[in-house]
NULUMVEX-701469 format. One record per residue (C-alpha): residue in three letters; x, y, z; chain. Coordinates in nm, 2 decimals, padded with zeros to 4 digits. Layout:
N
r_X_Y_Z_c
ALA_X_Y_Z_A
...
END
This chain:
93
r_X_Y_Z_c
UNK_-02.70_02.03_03.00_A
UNK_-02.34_01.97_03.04_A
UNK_-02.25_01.57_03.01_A
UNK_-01.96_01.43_03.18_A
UNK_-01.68_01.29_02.96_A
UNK_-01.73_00.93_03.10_A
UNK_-02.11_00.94_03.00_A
UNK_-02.02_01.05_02.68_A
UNK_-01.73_00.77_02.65_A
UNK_-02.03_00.49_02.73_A
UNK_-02.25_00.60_02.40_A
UNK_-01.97_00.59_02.18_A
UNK_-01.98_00.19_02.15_A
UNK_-02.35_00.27_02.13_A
UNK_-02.36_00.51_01.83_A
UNK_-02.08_00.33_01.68_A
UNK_-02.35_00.01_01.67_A
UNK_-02.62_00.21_01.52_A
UNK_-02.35_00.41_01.25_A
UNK_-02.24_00.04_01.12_A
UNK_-02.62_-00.11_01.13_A
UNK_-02.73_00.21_00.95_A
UNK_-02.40_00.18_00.66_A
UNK_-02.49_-00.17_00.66_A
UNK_-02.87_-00.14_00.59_A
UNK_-02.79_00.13_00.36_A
UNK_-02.53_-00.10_00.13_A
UNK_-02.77_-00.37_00.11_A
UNK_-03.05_-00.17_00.00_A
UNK_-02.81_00.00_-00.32_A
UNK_-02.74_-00.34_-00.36_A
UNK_-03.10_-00.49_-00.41_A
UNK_-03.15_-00.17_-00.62_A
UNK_-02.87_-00.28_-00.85_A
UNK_-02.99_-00.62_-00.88_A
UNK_-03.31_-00.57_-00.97_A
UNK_-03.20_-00.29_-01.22_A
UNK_-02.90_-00.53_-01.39_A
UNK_-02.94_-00.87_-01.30_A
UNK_-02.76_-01.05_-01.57_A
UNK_-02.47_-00.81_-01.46_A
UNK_-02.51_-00.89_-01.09_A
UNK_-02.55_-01.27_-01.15_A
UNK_-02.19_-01.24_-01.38_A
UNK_-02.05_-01.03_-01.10_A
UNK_-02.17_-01.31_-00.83_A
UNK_-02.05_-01.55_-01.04_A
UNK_-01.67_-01.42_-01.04_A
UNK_-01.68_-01.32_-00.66_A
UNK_-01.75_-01.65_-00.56_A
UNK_-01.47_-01.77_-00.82_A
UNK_-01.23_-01.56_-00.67_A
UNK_-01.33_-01.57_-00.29_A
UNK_-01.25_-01.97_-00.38_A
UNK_-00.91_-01.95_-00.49_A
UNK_-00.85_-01.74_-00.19_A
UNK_-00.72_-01.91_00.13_A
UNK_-00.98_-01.85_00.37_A
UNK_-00.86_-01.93_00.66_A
UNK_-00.52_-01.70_00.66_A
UNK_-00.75_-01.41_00.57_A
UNK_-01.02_-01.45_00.83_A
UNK_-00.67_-01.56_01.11_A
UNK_-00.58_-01.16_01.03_A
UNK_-00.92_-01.03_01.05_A
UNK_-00.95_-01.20_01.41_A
UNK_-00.59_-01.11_01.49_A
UNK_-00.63_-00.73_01.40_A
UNK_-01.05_-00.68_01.55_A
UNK_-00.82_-00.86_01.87_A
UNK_-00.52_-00.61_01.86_A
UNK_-00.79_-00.34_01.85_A
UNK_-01.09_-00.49_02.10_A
UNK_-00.81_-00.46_02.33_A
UNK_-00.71_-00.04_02.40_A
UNK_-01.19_00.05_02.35_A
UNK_-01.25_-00.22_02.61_A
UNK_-01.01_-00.06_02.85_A
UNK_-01.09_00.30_02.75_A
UNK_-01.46_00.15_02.82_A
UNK_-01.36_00.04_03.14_A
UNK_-01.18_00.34_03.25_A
UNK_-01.45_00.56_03.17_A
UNK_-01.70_00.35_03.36_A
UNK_-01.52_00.35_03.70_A
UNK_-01.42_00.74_03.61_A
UNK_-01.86_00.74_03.61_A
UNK_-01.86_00.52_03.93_A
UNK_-01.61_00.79_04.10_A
UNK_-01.82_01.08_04.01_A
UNK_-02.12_00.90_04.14_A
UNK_-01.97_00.88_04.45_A
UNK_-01.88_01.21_04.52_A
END
């Protein structure tokens, strides 16, 4: 069955959902594993996170997360959009 690119173009934000939810899933359950395997480690590692995540300012770091997931939302939603009316065009023919 031959797929047109703009159907193909439409998944991608799709499959791209389902890679992160799966990495995501994956990394928590290492992380449980780990845990329950070490957890005076874990509790020690915890401890220092936090210690460090609270000398960190915040705010500036999540500014640039938002600033660069804005500079890069930007080019997929229109290459989304382009693909969609390129499927609307072939749908009309």
């Amino acid at each position: 069955m031959d797929r047109s690119t703009a159907e193909v173009a439409a998944e991608l934000p799709e499959r791209g959902l389902h890679w992160v939810k799966e990495q995501v899933e994956t990394a928590l359950s290492e992380t449980e594993g780990y845990v329950r395997e070490k957890p005076a480690q874990s509790l020690l590692c915890a401890f220092m996170a936090g210690y460090v995540l609270n000398r960190l300012p915040l705010v500036r770091i999540l500014a640039g997360v938002l600033r660069l997931v804005m500079v890069a939302l930007r080019p997929a939603i229109l290459i989304y959009g382009a693909a969609k009316l390129y499927q609307a065009a072939q749908e009309e023919e």
